[in-house]
PLY file of the C-alpha trace (Angstrom):
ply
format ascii 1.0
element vertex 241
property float x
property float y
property float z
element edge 240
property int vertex1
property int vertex2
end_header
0.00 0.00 0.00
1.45 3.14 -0.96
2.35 5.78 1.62
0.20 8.90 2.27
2.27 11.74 1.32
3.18 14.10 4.51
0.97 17.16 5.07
2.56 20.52 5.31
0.72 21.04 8.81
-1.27 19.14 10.81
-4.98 21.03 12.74
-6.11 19.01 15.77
-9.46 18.79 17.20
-9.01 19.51 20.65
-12.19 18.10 22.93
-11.61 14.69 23.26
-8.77 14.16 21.10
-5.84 15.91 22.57
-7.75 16.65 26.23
-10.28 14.23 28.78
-13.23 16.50 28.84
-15.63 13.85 30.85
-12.90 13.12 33.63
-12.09 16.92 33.70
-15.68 18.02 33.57
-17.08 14.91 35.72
-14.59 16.46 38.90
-15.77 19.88 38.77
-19.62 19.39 38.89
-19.29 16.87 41.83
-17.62 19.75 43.31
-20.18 22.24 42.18
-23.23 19.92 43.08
-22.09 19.47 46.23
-21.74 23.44 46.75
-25.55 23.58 45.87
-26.65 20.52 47.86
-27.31 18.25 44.80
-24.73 15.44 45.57
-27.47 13.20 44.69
-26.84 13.64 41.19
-24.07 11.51 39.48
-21.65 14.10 38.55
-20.44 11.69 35.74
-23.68 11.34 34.20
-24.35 15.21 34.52
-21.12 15.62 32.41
-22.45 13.59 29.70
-25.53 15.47 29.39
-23.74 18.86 29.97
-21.52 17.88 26.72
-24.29 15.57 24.96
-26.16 18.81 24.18
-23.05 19.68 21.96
-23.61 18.51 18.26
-27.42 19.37 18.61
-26.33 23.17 19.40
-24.04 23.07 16.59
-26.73 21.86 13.80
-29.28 24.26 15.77
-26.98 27.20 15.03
-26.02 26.45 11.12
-30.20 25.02 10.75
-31.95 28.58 13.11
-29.57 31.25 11.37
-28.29 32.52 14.97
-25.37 34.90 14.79
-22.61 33.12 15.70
-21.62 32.88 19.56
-18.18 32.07 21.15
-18.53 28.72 22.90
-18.56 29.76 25.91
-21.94 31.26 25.72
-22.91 27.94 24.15
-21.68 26.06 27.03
-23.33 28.19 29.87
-26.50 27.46 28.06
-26.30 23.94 27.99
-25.22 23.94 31.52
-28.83 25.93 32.67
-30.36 23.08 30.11
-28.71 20.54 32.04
-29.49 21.77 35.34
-33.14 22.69 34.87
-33.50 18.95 33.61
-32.43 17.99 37.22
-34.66 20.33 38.56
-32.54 22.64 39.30
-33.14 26.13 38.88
-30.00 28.16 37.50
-31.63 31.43 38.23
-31.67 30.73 42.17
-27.84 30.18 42.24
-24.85 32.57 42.61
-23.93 33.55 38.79
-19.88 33.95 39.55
-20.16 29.95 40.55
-21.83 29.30 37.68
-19.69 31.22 35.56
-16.62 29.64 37.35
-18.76 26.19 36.61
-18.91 26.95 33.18
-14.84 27.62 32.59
-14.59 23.97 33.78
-14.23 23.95 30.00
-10.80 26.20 30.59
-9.46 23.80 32.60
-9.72 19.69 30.60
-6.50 17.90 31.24
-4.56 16.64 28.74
-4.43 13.01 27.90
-1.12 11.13 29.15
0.47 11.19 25.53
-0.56 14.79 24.83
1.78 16.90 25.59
4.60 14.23 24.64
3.16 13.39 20.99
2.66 16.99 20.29
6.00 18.16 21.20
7.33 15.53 18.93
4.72 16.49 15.94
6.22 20.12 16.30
9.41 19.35 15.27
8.32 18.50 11.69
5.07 20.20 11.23
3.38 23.73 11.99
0.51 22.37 15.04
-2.67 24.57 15.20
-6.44 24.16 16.54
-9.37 23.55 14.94
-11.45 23.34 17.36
-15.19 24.55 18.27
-13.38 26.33 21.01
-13.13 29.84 21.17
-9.50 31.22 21.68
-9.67 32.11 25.03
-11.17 29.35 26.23
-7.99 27.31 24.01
-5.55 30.08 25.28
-6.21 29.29 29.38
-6.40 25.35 28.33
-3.23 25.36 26.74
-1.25 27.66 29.34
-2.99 24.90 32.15
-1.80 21.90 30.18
1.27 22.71 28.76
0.31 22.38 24.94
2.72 23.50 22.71
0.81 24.91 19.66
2.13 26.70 16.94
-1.27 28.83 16.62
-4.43 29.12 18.61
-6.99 28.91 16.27
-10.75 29.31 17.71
-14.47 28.88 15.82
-14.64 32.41 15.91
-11.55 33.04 13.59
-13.53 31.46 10.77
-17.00 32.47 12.39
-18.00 28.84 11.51
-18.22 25.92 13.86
-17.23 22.24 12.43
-18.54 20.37 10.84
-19.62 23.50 8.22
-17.06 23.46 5.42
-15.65 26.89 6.10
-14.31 25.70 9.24
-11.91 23.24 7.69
-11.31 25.67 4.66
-10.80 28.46 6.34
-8.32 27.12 8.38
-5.92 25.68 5.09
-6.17 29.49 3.91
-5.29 30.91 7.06
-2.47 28.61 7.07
-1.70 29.83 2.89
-1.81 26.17 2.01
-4.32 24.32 0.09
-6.95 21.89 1.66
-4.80 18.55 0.72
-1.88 19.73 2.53
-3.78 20.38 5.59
-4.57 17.08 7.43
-6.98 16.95 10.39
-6.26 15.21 13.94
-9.38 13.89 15.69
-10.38 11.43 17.88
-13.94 11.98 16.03
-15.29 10.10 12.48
-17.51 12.81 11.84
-14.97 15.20 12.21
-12.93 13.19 10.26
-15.56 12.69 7.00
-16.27 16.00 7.17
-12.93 17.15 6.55
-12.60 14.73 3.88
-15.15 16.13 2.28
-13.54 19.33 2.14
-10.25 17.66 0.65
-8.15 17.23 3.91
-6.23 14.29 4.63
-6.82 12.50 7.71
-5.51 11.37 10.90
-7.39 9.25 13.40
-6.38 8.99 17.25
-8.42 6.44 18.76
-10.22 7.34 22.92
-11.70 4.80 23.67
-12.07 6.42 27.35
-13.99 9.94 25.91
-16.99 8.52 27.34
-16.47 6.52 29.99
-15.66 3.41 27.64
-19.44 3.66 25.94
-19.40 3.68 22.41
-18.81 7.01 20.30
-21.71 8.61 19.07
-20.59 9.29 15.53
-19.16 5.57 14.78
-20.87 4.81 11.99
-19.08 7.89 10.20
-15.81 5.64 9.99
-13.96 5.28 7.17
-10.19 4.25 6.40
-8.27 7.28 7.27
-4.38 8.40 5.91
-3.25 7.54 9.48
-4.79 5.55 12.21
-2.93 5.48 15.72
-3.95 4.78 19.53
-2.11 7.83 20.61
-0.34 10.78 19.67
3.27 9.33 20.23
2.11 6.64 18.30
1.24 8.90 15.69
4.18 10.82 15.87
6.08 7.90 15.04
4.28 6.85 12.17
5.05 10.66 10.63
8.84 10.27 11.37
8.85 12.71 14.26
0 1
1 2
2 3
3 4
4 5
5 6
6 7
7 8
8 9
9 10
10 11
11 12
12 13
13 14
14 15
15 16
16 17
17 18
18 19
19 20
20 21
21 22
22 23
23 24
24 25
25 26
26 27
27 28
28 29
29 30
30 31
31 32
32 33
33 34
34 35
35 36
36 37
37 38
38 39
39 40
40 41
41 42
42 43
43 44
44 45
45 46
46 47
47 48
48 49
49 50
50 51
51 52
52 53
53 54
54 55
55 56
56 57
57 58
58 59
59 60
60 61
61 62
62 63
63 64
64 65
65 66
66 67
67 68
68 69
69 70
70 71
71 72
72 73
73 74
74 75
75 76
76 77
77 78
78 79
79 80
80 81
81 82
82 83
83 84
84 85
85 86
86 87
87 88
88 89
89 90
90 91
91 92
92 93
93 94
94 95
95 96
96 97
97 98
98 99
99 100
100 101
101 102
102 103
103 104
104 105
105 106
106 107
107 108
108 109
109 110
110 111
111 112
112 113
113 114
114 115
115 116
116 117
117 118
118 119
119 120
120 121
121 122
122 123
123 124
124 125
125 126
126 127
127 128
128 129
129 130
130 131
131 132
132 133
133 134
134 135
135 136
136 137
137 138
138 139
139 140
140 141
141 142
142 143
143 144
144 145
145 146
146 147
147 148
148 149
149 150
150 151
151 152
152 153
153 154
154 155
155 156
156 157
157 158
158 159
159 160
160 161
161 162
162 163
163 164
164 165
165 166
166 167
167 168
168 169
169 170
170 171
171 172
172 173
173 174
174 175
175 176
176 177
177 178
178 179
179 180
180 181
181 182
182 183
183 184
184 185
185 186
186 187
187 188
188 189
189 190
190 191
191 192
192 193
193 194
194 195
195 196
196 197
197 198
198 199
199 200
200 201
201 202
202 203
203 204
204 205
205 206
206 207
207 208
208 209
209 210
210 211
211 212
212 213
213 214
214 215
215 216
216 217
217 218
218 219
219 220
220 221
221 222
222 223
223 224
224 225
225 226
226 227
227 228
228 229
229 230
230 231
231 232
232 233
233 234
234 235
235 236
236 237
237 238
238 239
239 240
């Protein structure tokens, strides 16, 4: 089988792929349901529902019109969704706790072979986001975590979140390089196809712990990507880095 010729940079998804959301988000709320006297709801499962709400808000956006919002706003509102659902009212409770709730998103931790297979990626190719996250929100995660990106990135640079076409496209112009030299890192299928789609190449980093070990919601997008790998390192290694 012939090799996959190189890119001339490489965009990660972020979410997920190159940080544990669930673990990261699952510790804060216990925390934060505690605070309000709501320990008897699983702080896992709240997690889940805070982020299932995710790919419905970003067809609701492209399918209502909205003006596009920073995800941050996105996020509080899921998190009032979320809460009322548990009958909790959000209006009742201190807004600077739920506003520190909400940056929970600022603060993911990386996965184990993040920092590692990145660092190794950056000696060959230019790293960068493309991510749904907005840059400050990818600034304060980075500066937490140590990741070592070339560029920040966030939806708001291309005013488009993923998985509309101008997302990936915009980002190859950004970079002054054309779609097929741009290839996309993500733990996601659907993120994956839809990059295809826009002439990317492809790079798939399997986590099989994003949600708790159950089975990705977006499986049945999968394809045969340009590179397949368990982990970044292992990536790394298969791009001669």
């Amino acid at each position: 089988m012939t090799e996959p010729v190189l890119p001339k940079a490489l965009a990660f998804d972020v979410f997920g792929t190159v940080v544990d959301w669930r673990t990261s988000v699952t510790r804060e709320s216990a925390a934060c349901l505690a605070a309000i006297g709501r320990s008897d709801i699983d702080a896992a499962a709240f997690a889940d529902a805070w982020r299932g709400q995710y790919i419905a808000a970003m067809i609701g956006m492209r399918k209502s019109g909205r003006a596009f919002v920073p995800l941050d706003l996105l996020h509080r509102e899921m998190l009032e969704t979320a809460l009322r659902e548990r009958n909790v009212d959000p209006t009742g409770l201190d807004d600077e706790m739920l506003a520190d709730w909400n940056r929970a998103w600022h603060r993911l931790d990386p996965w184990p072979d993040s920092v590692e297979g990145l660092t190794r990626l950056k000696t060959r190719f230019p790293i960068v986001t493309l991510s749904n996250g907005n840059v400050a929100l990818l600034l304060a995660m980075a500066r937490r975590g140590g990741l070592p990106w070339d560029a920040i990135l966030g939806a708001e640079v291309s005013g488009f979140y993923k998985p509309d076409r101008q997302a990936y496209l915009r980002t190859a112009e950004l970079l002054g390089i054309a779609p097929n030299e741009l290839c996309l890192v993500a733990a996601h299928h659907g993120d994956l196809a839809a990059a295809r789609a826009c002439g990317l190449l492809t790079a798939y980093v399997d986590r099989p712990d994003e949600y708790g070990g159950a089975p990705a919601p977006d499986a049945h997008h999968e394809q045969i990507w340009e590179w397949s790998a368990s982990s970044l390192t292992e990536l790394a290694g298969q791009m001669g880095c």
